[in-house]
C-alpha positions as CSV (number, residue, x, y, z in Angstrom):
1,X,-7.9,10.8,-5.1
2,X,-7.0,7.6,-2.8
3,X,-3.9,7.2,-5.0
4,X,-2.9,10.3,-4.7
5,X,-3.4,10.7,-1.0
6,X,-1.5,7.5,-0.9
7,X,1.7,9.4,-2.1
8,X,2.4,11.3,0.9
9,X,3.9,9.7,4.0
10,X,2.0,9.1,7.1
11,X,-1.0,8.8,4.5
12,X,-3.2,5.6,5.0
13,X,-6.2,6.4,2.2
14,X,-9.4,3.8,1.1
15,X,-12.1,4.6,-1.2
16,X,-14.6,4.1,0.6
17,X,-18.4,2.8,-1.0
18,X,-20.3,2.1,2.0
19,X,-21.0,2.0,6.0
20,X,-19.6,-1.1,6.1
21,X,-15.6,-0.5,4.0
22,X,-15.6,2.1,6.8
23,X,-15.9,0.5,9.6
24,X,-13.4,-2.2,8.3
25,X,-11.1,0.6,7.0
26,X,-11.0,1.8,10.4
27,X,-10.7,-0.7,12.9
28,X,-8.5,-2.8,10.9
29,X,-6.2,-0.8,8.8
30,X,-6.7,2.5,10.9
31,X,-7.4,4.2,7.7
32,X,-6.7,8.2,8.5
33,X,-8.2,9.7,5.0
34,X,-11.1,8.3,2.9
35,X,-12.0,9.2,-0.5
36,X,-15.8,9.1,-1.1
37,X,-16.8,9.0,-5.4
38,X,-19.7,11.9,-6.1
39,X,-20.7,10.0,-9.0
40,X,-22.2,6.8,-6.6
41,X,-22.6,8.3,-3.6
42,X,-25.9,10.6,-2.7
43,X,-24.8,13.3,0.6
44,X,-27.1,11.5,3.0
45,X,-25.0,8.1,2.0
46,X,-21.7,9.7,2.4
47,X,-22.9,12.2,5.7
48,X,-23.8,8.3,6.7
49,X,-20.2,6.5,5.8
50,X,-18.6,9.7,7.1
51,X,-20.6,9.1,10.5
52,X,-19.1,5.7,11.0
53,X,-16.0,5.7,9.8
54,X,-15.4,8.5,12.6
55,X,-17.3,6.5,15.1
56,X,-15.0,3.4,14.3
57,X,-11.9,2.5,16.6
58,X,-8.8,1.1,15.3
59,X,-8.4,-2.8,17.0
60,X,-4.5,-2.8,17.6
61,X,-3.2,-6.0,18.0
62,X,-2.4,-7.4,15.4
63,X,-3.5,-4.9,13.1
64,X,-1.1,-2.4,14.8
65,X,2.0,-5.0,13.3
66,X,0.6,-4.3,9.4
67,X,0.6,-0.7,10.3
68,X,4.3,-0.9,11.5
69,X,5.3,-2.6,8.4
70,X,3.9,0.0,6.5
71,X,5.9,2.9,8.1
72,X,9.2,0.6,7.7
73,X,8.4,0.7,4.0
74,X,7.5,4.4,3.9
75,X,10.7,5.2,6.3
76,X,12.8,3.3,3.5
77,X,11.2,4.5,0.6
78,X,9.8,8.0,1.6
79,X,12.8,10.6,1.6
């Protein structure tokens, strides 16, 4: 799935395991779409990663210069 999602522009996907990946995913790589596996995740797990991944703020900074580099790629590479 997180491959996949990967293939679109604008797309920033992580599979995602637990509370913490989606904090990280967030507020350092301002991750837009995660990808959660059925087969290791229970729903009150994922309702939980779901639940901070959305309460997560992206830093900027420096983190907003990776992101930039990313759409220079994807603006060169993505017809």
């Amino acid at each position: 799935m997180t491959i996949a999602a990967n293939k679109f522009k604008g797309i920033r996907a992580a599979s995602i395991m637990d509370e913490e990946s989606a904090k990280f995913a967030k507020s350092d790589d301002n991750i837009n779409v995660i990808t959660l596996g059925g087969d290791y995740l229970d729903i009150n797990k994922a309702i939980c990663i779901i639940r901070n991944w959305i309460s997560s703020e992206f830093k900027g900074g420096r983190y907003q210069e990776r992101l930039k580099m990313i759409e220079e790629i994807e603006n060169e590479n993505m017809k």
